[in-house]
Structures are given as C-alpha cells and as structure tokens.
C-alpha positions as CSV (number, residue, x, y, z in Angstrom):
1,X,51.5,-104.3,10.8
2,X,49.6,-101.0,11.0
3,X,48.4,-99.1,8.3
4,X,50.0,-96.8,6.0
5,X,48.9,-93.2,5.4
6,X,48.2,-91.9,1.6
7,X,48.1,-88.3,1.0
8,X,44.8,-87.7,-0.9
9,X,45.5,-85.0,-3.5
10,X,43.2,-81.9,-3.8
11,X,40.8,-82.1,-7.0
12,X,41.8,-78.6,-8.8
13,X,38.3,-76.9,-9.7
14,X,37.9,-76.5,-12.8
15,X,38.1,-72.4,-13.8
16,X,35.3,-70.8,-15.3
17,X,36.4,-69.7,-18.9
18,X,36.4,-66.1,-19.9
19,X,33.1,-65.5,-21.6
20,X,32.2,-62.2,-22.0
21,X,29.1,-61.2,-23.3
22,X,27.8,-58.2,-25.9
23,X,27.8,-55.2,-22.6
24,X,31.3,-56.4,-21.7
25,X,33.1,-55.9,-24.5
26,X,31.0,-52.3,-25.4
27,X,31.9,-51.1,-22.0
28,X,35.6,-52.1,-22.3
29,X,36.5,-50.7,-25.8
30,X,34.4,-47.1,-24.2
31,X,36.5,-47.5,-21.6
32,X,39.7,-48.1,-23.9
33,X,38.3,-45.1,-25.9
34,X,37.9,-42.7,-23.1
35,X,41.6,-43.6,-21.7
36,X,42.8,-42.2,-25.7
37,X,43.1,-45.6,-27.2
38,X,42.7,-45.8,-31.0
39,X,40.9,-48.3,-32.8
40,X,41.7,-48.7,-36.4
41,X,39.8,-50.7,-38.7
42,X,41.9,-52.9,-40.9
43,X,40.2,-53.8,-44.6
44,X,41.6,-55.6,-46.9
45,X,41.7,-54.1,-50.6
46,X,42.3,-56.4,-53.4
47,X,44.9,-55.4,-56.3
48,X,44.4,-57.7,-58.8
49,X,40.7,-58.7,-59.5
50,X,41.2,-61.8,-61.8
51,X,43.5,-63.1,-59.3
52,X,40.4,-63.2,-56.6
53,X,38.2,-64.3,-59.3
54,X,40.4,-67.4,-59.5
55,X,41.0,-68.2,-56.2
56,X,36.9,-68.2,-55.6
57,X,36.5,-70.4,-58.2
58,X,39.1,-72.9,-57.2
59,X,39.1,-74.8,-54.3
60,X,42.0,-75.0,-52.0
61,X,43.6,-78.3,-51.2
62,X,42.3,-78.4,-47.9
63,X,38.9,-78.8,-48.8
64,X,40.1,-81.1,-51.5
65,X,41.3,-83.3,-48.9
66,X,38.6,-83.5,-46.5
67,X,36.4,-83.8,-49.4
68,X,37.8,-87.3,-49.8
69,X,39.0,-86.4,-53.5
C-alpha cells in the first residue's frame, strides 16, 4: 500500500537566558531611582555575640555530611 505521512514536529529553539551584565543593572536601578523607587539596604545586626561565636566555630550538619563524617 502507499505510504503513510508523519508529521515532523518543530525543534523549539532554545531561549537565550537572561544575562545581564554590570551597565544593565546600573542603568535599571537609575532608572528605578529616577521613577521614585527606594532602595533600602538590609544588614543584619547580631544580638548575642557568643551565640555567633558558637555557630562559627561549629560546623553545621550539612557540611558534616558531605564531609563523609
């Protein structure tokens, strides 16, 4: 008999990822400025210093594990 028909399917390109470089991001957050955005800068103040002084000295169990111990 004759010969059937297949539907080829389309190869999807591939999207280039978003990769923006250093004069991107400057010009977007003067942009985001000059529109009245706010940027606040978030840092981290520690209450208790012998509780960070433990933690650095301690490993967490995580690296623990991967360490193979």
């Amino acid at each position: 008999m004759g010969r059937t028909l297949t539907q080829k399917s389309k190869k999807r390109k591939k999207s280039k990822g978003f990769n923006p470089n250093r004069e991107y991001l400057d010009g977007a957050v003067q942009d985001y400025l000059k529109r009245g955005g706010k940027i606040t800068k978030l840092v981290e103040i520690p209450d208790d210093a012998e509780l960070i002084g433990k933690f650095k000295e301690s490993r967490p169990p995580a690296d623990d594990f991967l360490m193979g111990n």
